[in-house]
C-alpha positions in Angstrom: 45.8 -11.6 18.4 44.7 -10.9 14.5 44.1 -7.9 14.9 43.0 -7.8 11.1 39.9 -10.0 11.6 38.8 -7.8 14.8 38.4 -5.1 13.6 35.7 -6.0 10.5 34.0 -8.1 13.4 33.8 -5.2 15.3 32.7 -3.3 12.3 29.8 -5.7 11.5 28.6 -5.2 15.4 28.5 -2.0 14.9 26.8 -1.8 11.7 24.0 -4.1 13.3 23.5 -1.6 16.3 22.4 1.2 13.8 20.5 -1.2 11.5 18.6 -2.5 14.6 17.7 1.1 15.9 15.8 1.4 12.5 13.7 -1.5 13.6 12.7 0.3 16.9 11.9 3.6 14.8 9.1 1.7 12.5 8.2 -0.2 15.4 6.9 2.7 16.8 4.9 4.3 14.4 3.2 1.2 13.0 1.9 0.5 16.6 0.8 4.4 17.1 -2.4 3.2 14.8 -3.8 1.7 17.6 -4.7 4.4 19.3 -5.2 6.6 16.1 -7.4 4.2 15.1 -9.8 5.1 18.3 -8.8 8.8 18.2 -10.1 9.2 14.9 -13.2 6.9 15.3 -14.5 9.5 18.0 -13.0 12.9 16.1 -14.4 12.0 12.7 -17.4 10.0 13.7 -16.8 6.6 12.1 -18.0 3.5 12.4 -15.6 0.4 13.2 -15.2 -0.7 9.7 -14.3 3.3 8.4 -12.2 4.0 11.3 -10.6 0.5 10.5 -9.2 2.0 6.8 -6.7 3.8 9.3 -4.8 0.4 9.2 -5.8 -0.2 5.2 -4.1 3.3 4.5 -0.9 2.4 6.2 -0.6 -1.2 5.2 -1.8 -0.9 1.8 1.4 1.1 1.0 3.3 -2.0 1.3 1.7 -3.6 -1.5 2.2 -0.1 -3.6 5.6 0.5 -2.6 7.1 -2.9 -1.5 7.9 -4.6 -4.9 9.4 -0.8 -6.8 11.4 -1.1 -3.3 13.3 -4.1 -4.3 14.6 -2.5 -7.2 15.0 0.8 -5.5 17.2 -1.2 -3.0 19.2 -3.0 -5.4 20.0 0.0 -7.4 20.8 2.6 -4.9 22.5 0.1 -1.6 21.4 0.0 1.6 22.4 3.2 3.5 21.3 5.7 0.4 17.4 3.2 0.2 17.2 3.5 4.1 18.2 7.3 3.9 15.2 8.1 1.1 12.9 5.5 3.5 13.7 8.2 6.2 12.9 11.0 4.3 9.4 10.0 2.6 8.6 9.1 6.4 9.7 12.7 8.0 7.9 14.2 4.2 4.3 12.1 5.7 4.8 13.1 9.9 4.7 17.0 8.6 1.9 16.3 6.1 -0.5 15.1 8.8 -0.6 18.6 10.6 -2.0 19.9 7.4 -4.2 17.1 6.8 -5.8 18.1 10.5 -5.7 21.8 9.2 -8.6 21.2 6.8 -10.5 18.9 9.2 -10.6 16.0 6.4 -10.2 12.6 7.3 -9.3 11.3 3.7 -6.2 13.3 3.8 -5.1 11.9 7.2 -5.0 8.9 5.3 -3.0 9.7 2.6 -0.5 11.2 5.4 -0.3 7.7 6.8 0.0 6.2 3.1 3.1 8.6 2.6 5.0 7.4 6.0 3.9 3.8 5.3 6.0 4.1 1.6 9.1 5.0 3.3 8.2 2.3 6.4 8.2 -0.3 3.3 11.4 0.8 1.8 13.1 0.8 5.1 12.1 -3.1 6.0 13.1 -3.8 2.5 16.6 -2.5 3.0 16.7 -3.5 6.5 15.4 -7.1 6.8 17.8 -8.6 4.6 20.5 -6.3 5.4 20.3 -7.7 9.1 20.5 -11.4 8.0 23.4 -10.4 6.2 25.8 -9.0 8.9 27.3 -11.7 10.4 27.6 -15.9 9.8 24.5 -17.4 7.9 24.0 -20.0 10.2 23.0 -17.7 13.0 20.8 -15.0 10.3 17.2 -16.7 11.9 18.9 -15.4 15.7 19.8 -11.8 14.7 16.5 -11.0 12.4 14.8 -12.1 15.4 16.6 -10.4 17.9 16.6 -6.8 15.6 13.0 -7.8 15.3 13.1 -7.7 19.2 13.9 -3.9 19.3 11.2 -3.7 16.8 8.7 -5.0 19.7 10.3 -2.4 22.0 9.5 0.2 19.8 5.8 -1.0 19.1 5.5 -1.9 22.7 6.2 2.0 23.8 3.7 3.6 20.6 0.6 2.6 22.3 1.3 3.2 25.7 2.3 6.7 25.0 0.4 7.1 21.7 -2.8 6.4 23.8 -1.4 9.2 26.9 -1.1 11.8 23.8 -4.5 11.1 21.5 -6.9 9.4 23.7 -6.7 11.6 27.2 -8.5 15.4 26.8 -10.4 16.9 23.9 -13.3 14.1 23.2 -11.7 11.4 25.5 -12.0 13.5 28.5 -14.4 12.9 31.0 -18.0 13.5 30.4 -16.9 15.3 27.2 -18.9 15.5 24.2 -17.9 16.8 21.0 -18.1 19.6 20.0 -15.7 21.9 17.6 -13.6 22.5 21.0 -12.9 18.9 21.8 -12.3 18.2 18.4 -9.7 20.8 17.8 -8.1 19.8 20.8 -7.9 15.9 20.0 -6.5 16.5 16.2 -4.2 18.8 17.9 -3.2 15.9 20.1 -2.8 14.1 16.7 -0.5 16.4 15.1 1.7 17.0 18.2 2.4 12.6 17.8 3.0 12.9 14.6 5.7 16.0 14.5 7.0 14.6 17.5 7.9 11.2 15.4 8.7 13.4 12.4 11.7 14.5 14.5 12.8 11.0 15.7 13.2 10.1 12.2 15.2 12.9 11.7 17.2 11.8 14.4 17.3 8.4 12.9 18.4 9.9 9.6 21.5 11.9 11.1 22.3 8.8 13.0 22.4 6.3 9.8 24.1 9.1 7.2 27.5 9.3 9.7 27.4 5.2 9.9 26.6 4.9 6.3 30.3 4.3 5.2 30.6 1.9 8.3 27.2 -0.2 7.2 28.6 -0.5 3.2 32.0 -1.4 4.5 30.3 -4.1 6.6 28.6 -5.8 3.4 30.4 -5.1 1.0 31.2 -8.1 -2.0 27.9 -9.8 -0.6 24.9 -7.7 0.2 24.6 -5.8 -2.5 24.1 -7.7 -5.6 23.0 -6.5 -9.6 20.0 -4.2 -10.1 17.0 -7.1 -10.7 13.8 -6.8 -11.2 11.2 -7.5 -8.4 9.4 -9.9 -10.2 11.4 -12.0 -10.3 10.5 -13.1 -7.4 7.0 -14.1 -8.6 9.2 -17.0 -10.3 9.5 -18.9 -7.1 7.1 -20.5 -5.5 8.7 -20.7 -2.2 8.4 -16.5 -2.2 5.1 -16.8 -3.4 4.3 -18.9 -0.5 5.9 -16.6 1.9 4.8 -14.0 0.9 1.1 -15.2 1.9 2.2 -16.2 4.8 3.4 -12.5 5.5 0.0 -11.4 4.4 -1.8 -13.3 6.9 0.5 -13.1 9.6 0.3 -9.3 9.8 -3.3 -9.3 8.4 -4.0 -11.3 11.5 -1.0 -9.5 14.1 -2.5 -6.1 13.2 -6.5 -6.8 12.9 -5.6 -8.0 16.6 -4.1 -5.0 17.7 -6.8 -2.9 15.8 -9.9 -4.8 17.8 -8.0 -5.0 21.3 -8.6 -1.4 22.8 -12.2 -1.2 21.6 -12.7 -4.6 22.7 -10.8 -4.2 26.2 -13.1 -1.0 26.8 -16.5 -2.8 26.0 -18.5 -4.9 28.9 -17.6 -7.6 26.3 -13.9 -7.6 27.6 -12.5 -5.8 30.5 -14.9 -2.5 30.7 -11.6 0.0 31.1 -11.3 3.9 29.6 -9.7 4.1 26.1 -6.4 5.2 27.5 -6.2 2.4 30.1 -7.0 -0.4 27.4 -4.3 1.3 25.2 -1.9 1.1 27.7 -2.6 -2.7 28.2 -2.5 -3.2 24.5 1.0 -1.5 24.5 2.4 -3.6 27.5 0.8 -6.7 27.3 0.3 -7.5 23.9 3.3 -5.6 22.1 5.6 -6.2 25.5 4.4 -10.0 25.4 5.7 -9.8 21.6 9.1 -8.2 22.3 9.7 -10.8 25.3 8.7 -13.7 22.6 11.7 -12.3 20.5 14.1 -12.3 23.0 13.4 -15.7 24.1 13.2 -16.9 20.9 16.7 -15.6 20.2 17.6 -17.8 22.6 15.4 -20.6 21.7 16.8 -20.3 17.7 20.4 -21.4 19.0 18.8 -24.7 20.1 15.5 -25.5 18.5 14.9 -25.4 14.6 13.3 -22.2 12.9 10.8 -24.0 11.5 9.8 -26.7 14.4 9.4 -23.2 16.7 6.7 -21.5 14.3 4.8 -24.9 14.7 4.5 -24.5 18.0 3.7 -21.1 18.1 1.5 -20.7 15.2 -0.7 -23.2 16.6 -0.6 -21.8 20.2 -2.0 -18.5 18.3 -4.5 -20.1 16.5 -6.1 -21.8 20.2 -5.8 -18.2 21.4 -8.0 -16.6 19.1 -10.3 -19.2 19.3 -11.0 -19.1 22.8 -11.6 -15.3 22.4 -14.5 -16.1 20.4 -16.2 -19.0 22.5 -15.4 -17.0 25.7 -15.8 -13.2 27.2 -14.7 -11.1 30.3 -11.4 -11.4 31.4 -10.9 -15.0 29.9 -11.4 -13.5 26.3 -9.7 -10.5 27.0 -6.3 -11.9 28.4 -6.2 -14.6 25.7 -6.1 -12.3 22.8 -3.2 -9.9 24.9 -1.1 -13.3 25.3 -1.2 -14.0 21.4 1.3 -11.5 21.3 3.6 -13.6 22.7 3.2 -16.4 20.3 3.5 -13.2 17.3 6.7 -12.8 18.4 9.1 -14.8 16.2 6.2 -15.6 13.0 7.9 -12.2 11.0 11.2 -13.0 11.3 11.2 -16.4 11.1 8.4 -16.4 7.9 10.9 -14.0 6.5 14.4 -15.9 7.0 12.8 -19.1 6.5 11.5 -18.0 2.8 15.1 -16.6 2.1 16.7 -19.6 2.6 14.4 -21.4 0.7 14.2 -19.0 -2.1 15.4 -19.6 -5.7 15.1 -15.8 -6.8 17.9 -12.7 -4.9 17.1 -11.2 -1.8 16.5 -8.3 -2.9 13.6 -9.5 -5.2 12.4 -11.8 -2.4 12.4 -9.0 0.3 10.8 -7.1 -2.3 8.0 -9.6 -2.6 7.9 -10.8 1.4 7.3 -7.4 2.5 4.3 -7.1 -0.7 2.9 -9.0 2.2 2.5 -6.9 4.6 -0.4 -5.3 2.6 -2.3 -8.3 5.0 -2.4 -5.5 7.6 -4.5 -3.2 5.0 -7.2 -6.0 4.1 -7.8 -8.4 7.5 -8.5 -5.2 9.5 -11.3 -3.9 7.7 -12.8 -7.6 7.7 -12.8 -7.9 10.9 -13.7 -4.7 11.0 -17.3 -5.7 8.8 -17.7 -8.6 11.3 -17.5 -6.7 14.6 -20.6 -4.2 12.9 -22.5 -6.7 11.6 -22.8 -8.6 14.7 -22.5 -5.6 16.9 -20.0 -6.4 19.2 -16.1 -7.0 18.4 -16.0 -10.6 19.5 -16.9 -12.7 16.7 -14.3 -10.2 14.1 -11.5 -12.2 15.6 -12.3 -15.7 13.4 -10.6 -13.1 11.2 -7.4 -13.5 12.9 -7.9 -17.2 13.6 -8.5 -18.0 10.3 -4.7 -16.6 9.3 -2.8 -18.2 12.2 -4.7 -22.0 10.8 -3.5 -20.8 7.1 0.2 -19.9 9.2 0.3 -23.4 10.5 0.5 -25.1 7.2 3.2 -22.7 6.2 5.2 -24.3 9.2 4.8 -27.4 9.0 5.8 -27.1 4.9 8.9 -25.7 6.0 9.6 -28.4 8.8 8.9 -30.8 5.7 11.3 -29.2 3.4 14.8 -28.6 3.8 16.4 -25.0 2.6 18.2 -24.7 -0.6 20.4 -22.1 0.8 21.4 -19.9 3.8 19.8 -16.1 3.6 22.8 -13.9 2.8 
């Protein structure tokens, strides 16, 4: 037995165990804005399109942060970039008690900006990084399958995000508000969020005493010179990516946004808040992490490319049958997109990389620039559902992105990659 080549195998398994646990941790708090969205809706008295800038204040920190994140990755490594991501996020969880302190919803906001920034830097250190530990030919099977735990993390953020901010204070029965029911539901807001703030500290503790063993794992091929993120701007095929990002999670996150107002109206399924936000979290976030784990599976037999054909296009029918339908039709079609969400991040993201011409680092940089998708669909949508008064027509938002998603795919079917993502 070579004992020799064991024990960096083993090293590398190990090194993708802590790396996936950080998917499950930002999992998690992206998917609590769900249910913020609603709690803060009914504490601050918004309307569907303000309440929506709950979503544009996370999301638009990944076009702020995303592209100064590539360089901040390729000049510090991975273990120090994901230890800062760590910190800003723990630095945003205690901010938002004070932000509730002085009863301003602006400030909640720039709470969620600050975790967002280090939620950025941490998928820029640890998409790529993922990819990277172990054989190129299987990097489309492990993204996905770290993306997997990333489902399981969003999956649980609803369902007990919604059992913390949408049960007593304003939410409870027959309650109106008042200055008690509101200090009670912000409460409920800060005890989430301090509650997180001590996961990621967790987190952090975990990933500085594997930080040697994650280096170790990569090192001579991860890390490459410090570059600049614009580079990336130089290729078109991270250009095109990186819209596809920005509709795919434009349209993944304007979904989850509209689903628990639109499950509680007569419109959809007529449930209490906290019911529909559990639904959203099992349903639509569990059908997402099931996708991922069959289509780790599916990846070892079926091209990258031919399988976000098939389920960008089974998305896009989804959404439009939400919007020529109501009642438990509607309602069940929009939770089952979930499933077809499932492998469009990883897949966008490892596709792009292989087809690349500028680093990683500069690509991830740019890819997850993206993401700021999830800061402008939402309030759209948002626009659409109070113009029309009712939250049924605001997803043509979403199907409008999976249609732009399917010509991504089938480019990519069409074109061959230059090179495997390392």
């Amino acid at each position: 037995m070579d004992t020799a080549a064991t024990a960096p195998r083993q090293g590398t398994r190990l090194a993708f165990a802590y790396v996936t646990s950080l998917f499950f941790a930002w999992g998690f708090v992206t998917s609590l804005i769900d249910p913020l969205i609603q709690a803060v809706q009914r504490v601050f008295d918004l309307t569907t399109a303000e309440a929506m800038l709950t979503a544009s204040a996370w999301f638009i920190a990944y076009g702020v942060a995303s592209l100064p994140a590539g360089w901040v990755l390729s000049r510090l490594g991975y273990s120090r970039a994901i230890l800062a991501a760590l910190g800003a996020m723990i630095a945003g969880c205690i901010l938002v008690p004070l932000a509730t302190i002085v009863d301003l919803y602006p400030l909640v906001l720039a709470s969620l900006f600050v975790i967002a920034c280090g939620v950025t830097l941490l998928q820029v250190a640890a998409n790529p990084l993922s990819t990277a530990l172990g054989a190129p030919q299987t990097a489309h099977l492990r993204l996905t399958f770290s993306q997997a735990f990333n489902s399981l993390g969003a999956t649980l953020g609803p369902v007990i995000g919604s059992t913390i901010l949408l049960t007593g204070g304003v939410f409870a029965a027959d309650a109106i508000v008042t200055p008690a029911t509101r200090g009670e539901s912000l409460r409920s807001i800060d005890l989430a969020f301090l509650a997180v703030g001590a996961f990621f500290a967790l987190v952090a503790i975990f990933i500085w005493t594997a930080r040697k063993r994650i280096e170790a794992s990569v090192a001579g091929r991860a890390r490459g010179p410090v570059v600049s993120p614009f580079t990336a701007f130089r290729s078109r095929w991270a250009v095109f990516g990186a819209l596809a990002i920005f509709f795919y999670v434009g349209a993944e996150v304007t979904i989850g946004a509209l689903l628990i107002p639109f499950i509680s109206s007569a419109d959809g399924l007529g449930l209490p808040a906290h019911e529909a936000g559990h639904m959203v979290g099992w349903y639509y976030w569990g059908a997402a992490m099931v996708g991922r784990f069959v289509g780790s599976a599916l990846l070892t037999r079926v091209r990258a490319s031919v399988l976000l054909s098939v389920c960008t296009l089974a998305a896009a029918c989804l959404a439009f049958v939400v919007t020529q339908s109501d009642g438990p039709t509607a309602a069940y079609a929009a939770l089952a997109i979930g499933f077809f969400n499932s492998i469009m991040f990883p897949t966008i993201f490892s596709l792009t990389l292989e087809r690349s011409s500028a680093s990683p680092a500069a690509t991830s940089g740019l890819l997850v620039f993206g993401i700021i998708g999830g800061a402008i669909l939402p309030p759209l949508a948002g626009l659409v559902a109070d113009t029309y008064g009712a939250v049924t027509p605001a997803f043509f938002v979403p199907f409008v992105g999976y249609l732009i998603l399917v010509v991504f795919a089938v480019a990519c079917v069409r074109t061959a990659g230059r090179r495997l993502a390392v």
